[in-house]
NULOMI-229943 format. One record per residue (C-alpha): residue in one letter; chain; x, z, y. Coordinates in steps of 0.02 Angstrom, whole numbers, padded with zeros to 5 digits. Last residue first. Layout:
BEGIN
NODE   bati   pamar       px       pz       py
NODE      A       A        X        Z        Y
...
! end
This chain:
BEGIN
NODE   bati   pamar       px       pz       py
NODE      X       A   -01304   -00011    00952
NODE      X       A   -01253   -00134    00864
NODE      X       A   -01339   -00293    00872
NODE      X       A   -01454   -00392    00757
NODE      X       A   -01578   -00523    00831
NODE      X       A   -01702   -00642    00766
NODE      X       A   -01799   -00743    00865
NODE      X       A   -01907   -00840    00756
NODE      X       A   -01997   -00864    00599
NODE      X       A   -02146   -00937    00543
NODE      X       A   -02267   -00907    00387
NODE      X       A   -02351   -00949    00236
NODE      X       A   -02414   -00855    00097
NODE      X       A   -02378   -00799   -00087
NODE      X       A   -02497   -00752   -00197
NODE      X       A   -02387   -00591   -00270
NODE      X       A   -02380   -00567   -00113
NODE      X       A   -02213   -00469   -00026
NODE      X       A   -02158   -00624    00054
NODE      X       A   -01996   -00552    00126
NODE      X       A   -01875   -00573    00283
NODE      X       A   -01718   -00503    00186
NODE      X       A   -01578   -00440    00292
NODE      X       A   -01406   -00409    00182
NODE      X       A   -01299   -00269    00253
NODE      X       A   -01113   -00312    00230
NODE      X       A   -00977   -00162    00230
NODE      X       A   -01067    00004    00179
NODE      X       A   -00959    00149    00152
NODE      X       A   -01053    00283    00254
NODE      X       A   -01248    00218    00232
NODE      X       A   -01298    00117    00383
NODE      X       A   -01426    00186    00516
NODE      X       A   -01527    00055    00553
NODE      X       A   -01647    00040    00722
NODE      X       A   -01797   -00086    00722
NODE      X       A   -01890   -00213    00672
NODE      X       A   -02030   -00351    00700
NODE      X       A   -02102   -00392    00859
NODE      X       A   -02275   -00525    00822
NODE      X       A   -02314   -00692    00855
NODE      X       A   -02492   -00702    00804
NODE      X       A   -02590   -00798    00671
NODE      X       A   -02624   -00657    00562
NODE      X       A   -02567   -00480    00560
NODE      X       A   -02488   -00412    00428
NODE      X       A   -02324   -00349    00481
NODE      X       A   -02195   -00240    00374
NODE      X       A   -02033   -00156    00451
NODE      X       A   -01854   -00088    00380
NODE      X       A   -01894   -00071    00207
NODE      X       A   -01759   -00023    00078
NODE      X       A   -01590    00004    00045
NODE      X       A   -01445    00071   -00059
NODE      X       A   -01276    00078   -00106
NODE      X       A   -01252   -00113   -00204
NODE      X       A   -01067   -00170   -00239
NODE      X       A   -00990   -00310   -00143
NODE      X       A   -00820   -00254   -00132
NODE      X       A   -00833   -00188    00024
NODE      X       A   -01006   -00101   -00005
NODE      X       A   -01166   -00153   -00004
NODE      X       A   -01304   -00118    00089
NODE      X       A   -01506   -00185    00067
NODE      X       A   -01608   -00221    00237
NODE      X       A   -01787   -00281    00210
NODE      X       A   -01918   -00332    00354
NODE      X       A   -02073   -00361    00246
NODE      X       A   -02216   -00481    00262
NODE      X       A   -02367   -00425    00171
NODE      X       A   -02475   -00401    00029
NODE      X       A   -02654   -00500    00003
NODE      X       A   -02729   -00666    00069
NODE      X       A   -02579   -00713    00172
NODE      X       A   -02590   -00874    00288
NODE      X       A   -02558   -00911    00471
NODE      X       A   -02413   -00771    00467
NODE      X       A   -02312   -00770    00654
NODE      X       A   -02163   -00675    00629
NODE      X       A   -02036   -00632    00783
NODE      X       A   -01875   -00543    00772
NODE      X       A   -01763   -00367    00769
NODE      X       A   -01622   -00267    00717
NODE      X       A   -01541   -00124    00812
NODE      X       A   -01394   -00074    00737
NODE      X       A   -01314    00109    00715
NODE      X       A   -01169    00168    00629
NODE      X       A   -01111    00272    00468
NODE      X       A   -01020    00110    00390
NODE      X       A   -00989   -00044    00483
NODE      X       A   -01060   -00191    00448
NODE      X       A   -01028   -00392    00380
NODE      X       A   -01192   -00458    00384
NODE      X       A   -01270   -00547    00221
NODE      X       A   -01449   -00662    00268
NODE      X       A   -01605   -00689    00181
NODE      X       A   -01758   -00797    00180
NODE      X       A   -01912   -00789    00070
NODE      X       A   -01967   -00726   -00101
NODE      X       A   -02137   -00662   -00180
NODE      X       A   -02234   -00803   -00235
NODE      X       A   -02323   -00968   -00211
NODE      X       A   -02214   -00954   -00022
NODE      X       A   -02225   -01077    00116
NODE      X       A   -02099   -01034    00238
NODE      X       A   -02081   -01103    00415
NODE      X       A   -01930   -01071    00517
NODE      X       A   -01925   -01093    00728
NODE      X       A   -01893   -01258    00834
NODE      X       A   -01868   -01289    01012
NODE      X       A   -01824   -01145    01091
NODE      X       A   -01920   -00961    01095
NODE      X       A   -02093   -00944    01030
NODE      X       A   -02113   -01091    00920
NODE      X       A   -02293   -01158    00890
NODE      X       A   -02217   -01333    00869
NODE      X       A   -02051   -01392    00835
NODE      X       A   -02032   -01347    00648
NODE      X       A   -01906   -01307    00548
NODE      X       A   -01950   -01319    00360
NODE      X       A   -01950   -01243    00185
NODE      X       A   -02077   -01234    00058
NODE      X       A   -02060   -01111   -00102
NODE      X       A   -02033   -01094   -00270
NODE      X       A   -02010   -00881   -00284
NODE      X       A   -01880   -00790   -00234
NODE      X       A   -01737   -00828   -00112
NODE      X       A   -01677   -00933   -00003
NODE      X       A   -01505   -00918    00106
NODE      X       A   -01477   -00933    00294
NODE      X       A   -01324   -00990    00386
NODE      X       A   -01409   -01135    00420
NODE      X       A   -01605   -01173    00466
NODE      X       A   -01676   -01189    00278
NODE      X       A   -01772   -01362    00242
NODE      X       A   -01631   -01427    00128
NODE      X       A   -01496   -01397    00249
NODE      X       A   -01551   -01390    00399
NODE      X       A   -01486   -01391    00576
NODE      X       A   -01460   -01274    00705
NODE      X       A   -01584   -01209    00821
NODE      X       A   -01638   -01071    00706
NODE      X       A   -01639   -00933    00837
NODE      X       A   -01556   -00810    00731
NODE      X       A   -01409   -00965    00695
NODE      X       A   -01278   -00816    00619
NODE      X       A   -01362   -00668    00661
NODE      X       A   -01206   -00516    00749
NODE      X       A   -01286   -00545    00911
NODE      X       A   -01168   -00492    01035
NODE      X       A   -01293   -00464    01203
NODE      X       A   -01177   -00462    01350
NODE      X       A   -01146   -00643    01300
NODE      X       A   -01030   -00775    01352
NODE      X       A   -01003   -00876    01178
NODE      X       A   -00896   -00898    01023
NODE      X       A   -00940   -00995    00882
NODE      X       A   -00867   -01030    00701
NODE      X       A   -00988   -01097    00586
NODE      X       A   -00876   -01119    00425
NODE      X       A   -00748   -01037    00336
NODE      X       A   -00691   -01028    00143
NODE      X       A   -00547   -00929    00095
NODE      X       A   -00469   -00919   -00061
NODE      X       A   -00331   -00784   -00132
NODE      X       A   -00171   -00703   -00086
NODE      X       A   -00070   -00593   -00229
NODE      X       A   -00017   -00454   -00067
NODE      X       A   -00217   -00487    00019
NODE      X       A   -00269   -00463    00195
NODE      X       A   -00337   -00654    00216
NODE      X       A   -00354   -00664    00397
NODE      X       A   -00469   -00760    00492
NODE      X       A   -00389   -00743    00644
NODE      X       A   -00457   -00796    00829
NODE      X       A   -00325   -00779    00955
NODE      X       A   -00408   -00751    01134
NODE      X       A   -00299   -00813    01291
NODE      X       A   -00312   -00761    01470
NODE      X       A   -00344   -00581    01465
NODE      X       A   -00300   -00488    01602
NODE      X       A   -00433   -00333    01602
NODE      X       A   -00459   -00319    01434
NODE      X       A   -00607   -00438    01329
NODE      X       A   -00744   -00373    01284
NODE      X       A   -00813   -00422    01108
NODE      X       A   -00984   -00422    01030
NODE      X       A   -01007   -00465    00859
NODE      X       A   -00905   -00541    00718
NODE      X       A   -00930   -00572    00516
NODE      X       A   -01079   -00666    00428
NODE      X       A   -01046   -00672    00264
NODE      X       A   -01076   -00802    00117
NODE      X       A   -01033   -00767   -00084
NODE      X       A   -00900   -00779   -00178
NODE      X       A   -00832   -00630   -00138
NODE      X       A   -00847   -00439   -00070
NODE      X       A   -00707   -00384    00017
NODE      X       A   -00739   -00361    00190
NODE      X       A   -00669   -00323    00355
NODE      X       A   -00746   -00389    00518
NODE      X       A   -00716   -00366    00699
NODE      X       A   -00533   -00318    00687
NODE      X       A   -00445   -00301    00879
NODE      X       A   -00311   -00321    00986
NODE      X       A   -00196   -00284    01113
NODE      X       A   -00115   -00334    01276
NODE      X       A    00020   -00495    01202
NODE      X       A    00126   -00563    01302
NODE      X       A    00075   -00771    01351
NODE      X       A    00132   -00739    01519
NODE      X       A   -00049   -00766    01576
NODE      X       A   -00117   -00613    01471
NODE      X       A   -00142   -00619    01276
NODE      X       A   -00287   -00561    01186
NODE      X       A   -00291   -00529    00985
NODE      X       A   -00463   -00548    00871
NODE      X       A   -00466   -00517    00693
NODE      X       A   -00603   -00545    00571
NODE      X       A   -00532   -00499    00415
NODE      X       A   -00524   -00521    00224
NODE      X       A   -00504   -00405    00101
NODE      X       A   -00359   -00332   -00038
NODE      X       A   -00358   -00348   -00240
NODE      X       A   -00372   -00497   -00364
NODE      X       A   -00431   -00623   -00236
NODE      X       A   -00494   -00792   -00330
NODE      X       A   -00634   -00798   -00189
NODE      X       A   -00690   -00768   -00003
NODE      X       A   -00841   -00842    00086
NODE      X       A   -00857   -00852    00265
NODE      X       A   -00967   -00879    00405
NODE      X       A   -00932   -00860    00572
NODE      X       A   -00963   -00748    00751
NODE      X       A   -00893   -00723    00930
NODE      X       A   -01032   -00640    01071
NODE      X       A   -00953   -00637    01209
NODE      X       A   -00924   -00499    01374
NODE      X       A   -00789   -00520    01518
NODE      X       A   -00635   -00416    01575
NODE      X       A   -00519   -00552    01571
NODE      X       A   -00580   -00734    01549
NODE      X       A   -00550   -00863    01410
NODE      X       A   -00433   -00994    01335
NODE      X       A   -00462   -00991    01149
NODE      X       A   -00342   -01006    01041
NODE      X       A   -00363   -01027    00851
NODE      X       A   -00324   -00982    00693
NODE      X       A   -00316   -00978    00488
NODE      X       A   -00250   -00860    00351
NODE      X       A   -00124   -00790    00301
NODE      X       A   -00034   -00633    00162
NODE      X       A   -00033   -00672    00005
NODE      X       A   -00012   -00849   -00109
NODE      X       A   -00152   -00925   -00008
NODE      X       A   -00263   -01073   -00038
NODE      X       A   -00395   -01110    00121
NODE      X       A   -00544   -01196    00137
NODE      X       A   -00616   -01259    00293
NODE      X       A   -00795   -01338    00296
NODE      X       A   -00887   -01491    00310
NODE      X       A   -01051   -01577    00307
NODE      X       A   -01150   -01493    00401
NODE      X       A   -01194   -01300    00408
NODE      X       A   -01121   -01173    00259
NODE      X       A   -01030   -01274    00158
NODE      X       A   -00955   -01262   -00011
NODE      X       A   -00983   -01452   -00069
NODE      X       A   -00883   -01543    00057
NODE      X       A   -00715   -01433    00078
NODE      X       A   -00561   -01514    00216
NODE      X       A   -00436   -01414    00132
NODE      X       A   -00290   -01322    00188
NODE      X       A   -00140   -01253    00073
NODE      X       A   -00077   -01084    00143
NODE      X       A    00105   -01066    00204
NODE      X       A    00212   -00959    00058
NODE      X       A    00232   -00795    00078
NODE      X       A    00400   -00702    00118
NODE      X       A    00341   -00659    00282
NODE      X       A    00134   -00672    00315
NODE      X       A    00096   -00859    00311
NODE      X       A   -00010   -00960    00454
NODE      X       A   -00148   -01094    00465
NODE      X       A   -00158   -01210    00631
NODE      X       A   -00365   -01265    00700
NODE      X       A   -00411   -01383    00816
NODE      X       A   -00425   -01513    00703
NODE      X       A   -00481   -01455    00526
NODE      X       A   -00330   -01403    00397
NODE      X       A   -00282   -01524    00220
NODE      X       A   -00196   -01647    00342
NODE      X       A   -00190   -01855    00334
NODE      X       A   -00394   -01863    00321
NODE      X       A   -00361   -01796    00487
NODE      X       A   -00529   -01665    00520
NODE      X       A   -00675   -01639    00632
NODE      X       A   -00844   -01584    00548
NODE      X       A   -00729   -01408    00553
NODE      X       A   -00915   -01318    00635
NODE      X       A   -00795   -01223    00763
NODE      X       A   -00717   -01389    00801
NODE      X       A   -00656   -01303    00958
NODE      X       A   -00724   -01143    00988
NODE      X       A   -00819   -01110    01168
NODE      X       A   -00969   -01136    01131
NODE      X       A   -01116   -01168    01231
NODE      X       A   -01174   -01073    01383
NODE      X       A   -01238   -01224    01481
NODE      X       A   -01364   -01275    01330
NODE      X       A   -01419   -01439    01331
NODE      X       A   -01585   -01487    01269
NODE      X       A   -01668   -01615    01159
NODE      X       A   -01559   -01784    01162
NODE      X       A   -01625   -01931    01070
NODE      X       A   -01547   -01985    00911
NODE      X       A   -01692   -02003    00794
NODE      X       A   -01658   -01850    00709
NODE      X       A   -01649   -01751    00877
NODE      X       A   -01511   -01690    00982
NODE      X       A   -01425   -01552    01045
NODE      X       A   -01283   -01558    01182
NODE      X       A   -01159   -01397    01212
NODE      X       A   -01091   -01359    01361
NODE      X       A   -00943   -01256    01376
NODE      X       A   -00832   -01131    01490
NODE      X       A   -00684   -01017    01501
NODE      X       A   -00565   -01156    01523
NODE      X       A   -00653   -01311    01485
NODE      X       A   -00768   -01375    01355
NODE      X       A   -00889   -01530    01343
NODE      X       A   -01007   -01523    01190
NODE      X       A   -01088   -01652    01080
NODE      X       A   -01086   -01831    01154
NODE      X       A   -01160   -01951    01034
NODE      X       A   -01030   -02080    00944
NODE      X       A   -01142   -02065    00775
NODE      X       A   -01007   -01949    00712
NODE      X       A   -01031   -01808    00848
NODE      X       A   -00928   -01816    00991
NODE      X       A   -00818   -01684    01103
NODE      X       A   -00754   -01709    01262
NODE      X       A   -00632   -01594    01336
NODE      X       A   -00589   -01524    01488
NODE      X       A   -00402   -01508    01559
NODE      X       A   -00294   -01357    01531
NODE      X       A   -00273   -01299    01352
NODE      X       A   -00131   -01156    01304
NODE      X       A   -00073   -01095    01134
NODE      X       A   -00018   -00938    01091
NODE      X       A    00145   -00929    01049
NODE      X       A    00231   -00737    00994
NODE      X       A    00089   -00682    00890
NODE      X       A    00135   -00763    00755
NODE      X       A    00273   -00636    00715
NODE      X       A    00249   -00479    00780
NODE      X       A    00079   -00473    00693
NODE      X       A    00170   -00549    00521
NODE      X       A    00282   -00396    00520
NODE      X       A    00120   -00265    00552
NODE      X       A    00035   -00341    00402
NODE      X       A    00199   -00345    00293
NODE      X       A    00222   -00144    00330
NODE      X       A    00050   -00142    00298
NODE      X       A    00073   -00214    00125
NODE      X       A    00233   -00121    00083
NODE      X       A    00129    00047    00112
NODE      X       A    00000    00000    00000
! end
């Protein structure tokens, strides 16, 4: 254990000596040659657009991450543009790989191959003493002891760095995880180095995808709450299905924040569900909209089960349960996590054994 931190604290000193710099703004396209974001120093706009091509809305707080979805990549190199990989000392540098199956939005995500100690990065030139919101999704694998992190380090003008900070430790794998939050950044900040760092002396896999960072006072820790991303196979991304056969789709109308919110159509018990890297013994508030247009008995359930950091089940149960029909309606509340728990997984549940149909919006979980 002891040579392990000692290599941790080596590889800090190390990599942290060059972080890198952008000064001009940049234009960012989508496959089909439509404009997708613009960013600059300290600020983004991101461009959204329909299936048939036509824009929908632009967002003037969009994010800041380059590539932060990895649909950009050199079929020459094994690692997404924008983004560099690193080794811990006397490791070998991780293998990069542009992955098409494991994904959790689009087409692509990054995988990486380490022997130990790495992982992947970026820079981000932001502002000093300001509030975001930085999240991603990751899956781990093929790791025979140790975690992975979500490490953040901030660098001032002369490129020294101030200090830094882990968001998100877990250990639990093969499976997705949300990991981030809110951040502030210290007084003199001009660069952020975003780590996803595998923590690990025999190394393992690392799969990442959805990367975003925004302005936010707020930090929601919900991976695509709003469900303005796109879909994979009805389901808004970063989500999971569960249960029962069941209909999926976002829809455009009857939404009460955006331009599109989740429908469900459940013949069973089931719904969506999301895992959360947490902290254990703290507080989160949690909370969304459900509008139900059809449930003839039962109801819709607001479940949070914990696990620990390797993935083990502690406990859980039900957070909220709404019945009312065909009306947006405030759904949640304050957690208290169990001491040890690392991800909390949020269910929004069909509890009918007849099923029933409903929309979903909104949804928010911060700590508190």
């Amino acid at each position: 254990m002891k040579n392990m931190m000692l290599l941790f604290i080596l590889f800090l000193v190390i990599i942290d000596m060059f972080p890198q710099r952008t000064y001009a703004d940049e234009y960012f396209y989508d496959k089909n040659g439509r404009l997708e974001s613009v960013k600059s120093i300290n600020n983004a706009v991101d461009f959204y657009y329909d299936l048939n091509g036509n824009l929908m809305r632009k967002n003037p707080n969009g994010n800041l991450i380059r590539n932060g979805d990895f649909e950009i990549s050199d079929t020459s190199s094994g690692t997404a543009s924008y983004w560099r990989t690193y080794t811990g000392p006397g490791f070998q540098e991780p293998k990069g790989e542009i992955e098409t199956s494991t994904v959790a939005s689009g087409k692509q995500s990054q995988k990486i191959i380490t022997n130990g100690v790495g992982g992947l990065y970026q820079d981000i030139q932001i502002g000093g003493d300001t509030s975001y919101e930085l999240i991603g999704r990751i899956m781990p694998s093929n790791m025979l002891n140790g975690t992975v992190m979500l490490k953040v380090d901030y660098y001032n003008a002369s490129g020294n760095l101030i200090s830094g900070e882990t968001l998100a430790e877990i250990g639990a794998q093969n499976l997705w995880t949300t990991v981030g939050g809110a951040i502030r950044t210290p007084k003199g900040t001009l660069i952020a180095r975003i780590h996803f760092h595998v923590a690990s002396s025999t190394g393992g896999t690392l799969v990442v995808d959805m990367v975003s960072m925004r302005k936010s006072i707020y930090g929601n820790m919900l991976a695509n709450g709003d469900f303005e991303a796109q879909q994979m196979n009805g389901v808004g991304d970063g989500w999971g299905k569960y249960g029962a056969f069941g209909e999926y789709q976002l829809i455009s109308s009857n939404v009460t924040s955006g331009v599109q919110a989740q429908k469900l159509t459940m013949t069973n018990v089931g719904g969506l569900y999301q895992d959360i890297a947490v902290r254990g013994n703290t507080l989160y508030d949690i909370n969304g909209r459900i509008n139900i247009s059809n449930l003839s008995s039962g109801k819709v359930q607001l479940i949070v089960n914990y696990f620990d950091i390797s993935g083990k089940a502690i406990s859980g149960g039900i957070l909220a349960e709404v019945s009312v029909i065909d009306t947006w309606t405030t759904t949640g509340g304050i957690i208290k996590t169990p001491i040890g728990a690392s991800i909390a997984r949020i269910h929004i549940q069909v509890a009918s054994s007849s099923g029933g149909t409903l929309l979903v919006d909104m949804f928010t979980m911060k700590k508190v």
